[in-house]
ChimeraX commands (.cxc) that place a marker at each C-alpha (Angstrom):
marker #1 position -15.40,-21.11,-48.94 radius 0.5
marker #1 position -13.91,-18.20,-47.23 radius 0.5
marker #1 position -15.08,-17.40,-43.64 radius 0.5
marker #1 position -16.96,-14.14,-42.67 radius 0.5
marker #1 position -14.63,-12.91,-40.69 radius 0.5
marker #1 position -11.76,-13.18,-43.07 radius 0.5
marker #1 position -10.04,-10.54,-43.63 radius 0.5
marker #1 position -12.15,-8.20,-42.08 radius 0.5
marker #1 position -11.38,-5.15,-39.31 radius 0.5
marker #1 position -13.61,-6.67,-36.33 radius 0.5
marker #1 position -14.59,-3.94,-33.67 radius 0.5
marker #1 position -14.53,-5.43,-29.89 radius 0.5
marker #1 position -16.59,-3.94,-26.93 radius 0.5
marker #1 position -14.74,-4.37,-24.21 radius 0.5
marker #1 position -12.87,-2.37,-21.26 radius 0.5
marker #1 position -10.99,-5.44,-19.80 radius 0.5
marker #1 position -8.48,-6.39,-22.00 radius 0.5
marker #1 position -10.15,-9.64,-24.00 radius 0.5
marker #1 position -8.26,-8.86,-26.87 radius 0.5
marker #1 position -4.94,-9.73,-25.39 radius 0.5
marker #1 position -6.25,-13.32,-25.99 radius 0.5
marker #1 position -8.44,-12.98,-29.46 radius 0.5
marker #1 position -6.40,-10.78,-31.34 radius 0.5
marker #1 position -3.35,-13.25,-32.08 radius 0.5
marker #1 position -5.78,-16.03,-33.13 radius 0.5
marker #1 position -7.96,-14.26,-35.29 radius 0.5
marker #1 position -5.31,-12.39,-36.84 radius 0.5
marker #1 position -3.41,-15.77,-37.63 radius 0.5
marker #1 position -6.36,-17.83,-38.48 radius 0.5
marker #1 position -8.31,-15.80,-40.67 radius 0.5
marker #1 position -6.41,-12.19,-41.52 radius 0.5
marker #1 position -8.73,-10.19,-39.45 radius 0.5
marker #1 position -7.62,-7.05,-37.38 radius 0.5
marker #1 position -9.75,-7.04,-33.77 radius 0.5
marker #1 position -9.81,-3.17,-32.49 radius 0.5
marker #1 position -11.23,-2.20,-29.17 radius 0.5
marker #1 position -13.16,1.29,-29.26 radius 0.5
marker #1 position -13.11,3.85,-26.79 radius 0.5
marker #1 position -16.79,3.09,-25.18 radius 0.5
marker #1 position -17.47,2.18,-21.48 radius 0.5
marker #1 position -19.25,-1.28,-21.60 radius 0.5
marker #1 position -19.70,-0.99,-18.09 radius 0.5
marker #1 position -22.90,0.96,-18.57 radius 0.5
marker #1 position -24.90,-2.01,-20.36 radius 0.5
marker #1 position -23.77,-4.20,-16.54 radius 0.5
marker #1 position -21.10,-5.93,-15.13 radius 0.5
marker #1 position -20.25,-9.04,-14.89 radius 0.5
marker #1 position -20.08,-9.14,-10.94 radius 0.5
marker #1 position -23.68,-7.21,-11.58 radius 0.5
marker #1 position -23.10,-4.35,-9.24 radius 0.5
marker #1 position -24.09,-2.59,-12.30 radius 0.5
marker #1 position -27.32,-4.85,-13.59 radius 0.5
marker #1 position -27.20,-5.80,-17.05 radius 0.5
marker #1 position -30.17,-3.71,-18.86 radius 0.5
marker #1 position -31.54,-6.97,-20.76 radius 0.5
marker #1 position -30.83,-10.27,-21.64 radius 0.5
marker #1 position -27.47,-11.31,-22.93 radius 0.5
marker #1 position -28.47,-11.32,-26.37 radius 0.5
marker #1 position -29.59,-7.97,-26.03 radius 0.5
marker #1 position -26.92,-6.36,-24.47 radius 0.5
marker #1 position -24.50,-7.74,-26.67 radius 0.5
marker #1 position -26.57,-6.16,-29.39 radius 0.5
marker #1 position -26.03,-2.46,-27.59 radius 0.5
marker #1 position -22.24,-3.67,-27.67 radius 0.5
marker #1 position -22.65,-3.75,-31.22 radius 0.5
marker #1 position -24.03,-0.52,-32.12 radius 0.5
marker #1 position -21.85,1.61,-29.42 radius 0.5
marker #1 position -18.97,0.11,-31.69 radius 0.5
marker #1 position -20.24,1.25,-35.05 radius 0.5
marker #1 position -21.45,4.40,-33.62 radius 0.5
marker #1 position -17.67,4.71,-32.08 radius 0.5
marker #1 position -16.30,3.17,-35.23 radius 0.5
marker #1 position -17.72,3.35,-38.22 radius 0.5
marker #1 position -14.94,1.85,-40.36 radius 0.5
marker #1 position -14.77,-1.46,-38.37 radius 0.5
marker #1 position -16.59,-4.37,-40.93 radius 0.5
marker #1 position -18.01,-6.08,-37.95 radius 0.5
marker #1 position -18.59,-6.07,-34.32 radius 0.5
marker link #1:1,2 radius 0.2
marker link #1:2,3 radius 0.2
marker link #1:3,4 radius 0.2
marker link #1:4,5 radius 0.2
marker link #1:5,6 radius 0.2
marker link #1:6,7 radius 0.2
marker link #1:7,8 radius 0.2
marker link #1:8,9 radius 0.2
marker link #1:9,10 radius 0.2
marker link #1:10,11 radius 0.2
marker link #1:11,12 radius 0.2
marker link #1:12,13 radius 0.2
marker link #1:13,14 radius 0.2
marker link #1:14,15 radius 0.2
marker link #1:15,16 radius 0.2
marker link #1:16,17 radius 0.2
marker link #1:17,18 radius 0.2
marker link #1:18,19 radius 0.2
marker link #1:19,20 radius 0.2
marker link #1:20,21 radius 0.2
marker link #1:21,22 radius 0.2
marker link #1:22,23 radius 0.2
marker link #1:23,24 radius 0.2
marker link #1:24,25 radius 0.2
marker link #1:25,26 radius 0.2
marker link #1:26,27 radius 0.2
marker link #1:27,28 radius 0.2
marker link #1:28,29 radius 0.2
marker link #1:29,30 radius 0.2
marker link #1:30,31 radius 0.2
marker link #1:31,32 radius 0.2
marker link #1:32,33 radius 0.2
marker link #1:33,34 radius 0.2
marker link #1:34,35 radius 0.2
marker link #1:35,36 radius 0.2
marker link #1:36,37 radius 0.2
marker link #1:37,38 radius 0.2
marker link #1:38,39 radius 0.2
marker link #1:39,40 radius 0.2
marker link #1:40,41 radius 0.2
marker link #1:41,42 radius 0.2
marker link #1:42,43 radius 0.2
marker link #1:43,44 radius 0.2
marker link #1:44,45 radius 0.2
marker link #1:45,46 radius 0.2
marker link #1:46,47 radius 0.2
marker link #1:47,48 radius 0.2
marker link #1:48,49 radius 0.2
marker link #1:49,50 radius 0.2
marker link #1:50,51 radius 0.2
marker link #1:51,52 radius 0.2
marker link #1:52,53 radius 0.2
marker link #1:53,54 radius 0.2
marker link #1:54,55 radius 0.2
marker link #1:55,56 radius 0.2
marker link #1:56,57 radius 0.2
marker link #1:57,58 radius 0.2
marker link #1:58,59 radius 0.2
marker link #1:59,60 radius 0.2
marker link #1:60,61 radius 0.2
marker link #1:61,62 radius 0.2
marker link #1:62,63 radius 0.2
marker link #1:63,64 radius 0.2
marker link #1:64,65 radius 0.2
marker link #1:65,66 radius 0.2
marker link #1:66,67 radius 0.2
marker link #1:67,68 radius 0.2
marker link #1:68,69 radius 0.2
marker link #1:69,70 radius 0.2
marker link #1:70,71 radius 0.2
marker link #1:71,72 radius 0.2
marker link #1:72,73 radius 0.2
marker link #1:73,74 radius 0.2
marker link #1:74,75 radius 0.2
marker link #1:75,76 radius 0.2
marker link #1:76,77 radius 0.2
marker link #1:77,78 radius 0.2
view
């Protein structure tokens, strides 16, 4: 059984480079492309919180998710 992610073009919300270390692995692992949108993530909180995170984890990563497919529709997955 194939995994989800095979394959796929996987849209990553991020402004500080974690691609550099998931790219290579998912691209040699399972096929899939990881592209990094032009949004500023930094507006759902920052991880030293002198911007506070709006909600929960879950729920910001959520907002990740749809400022990708609103930045980039074609992407299979974010």
């Amino acid at each position: 059984m194939a995994h989800p992610y095979t394959n796929r073009r996987i849209g990553l919300a991020t402004m500080h480079e974690k691609e550099r270390a998931l790219a290579a692995p998912f691209r040699r692992v399972l096929g899939a492309e990881i592209v990094v949108p032009p949004i500023d993530t930094d507006t759902l909180g920052t991880f030293s919180g002198e911007v506070p995170r709006p909600d929960a984890l879950v729920e910001t990563s959520l907002l990740k998710a749809e400022m990708v497919f609103e930045a980039m529709p074609d992407v299979d997955c974010a």
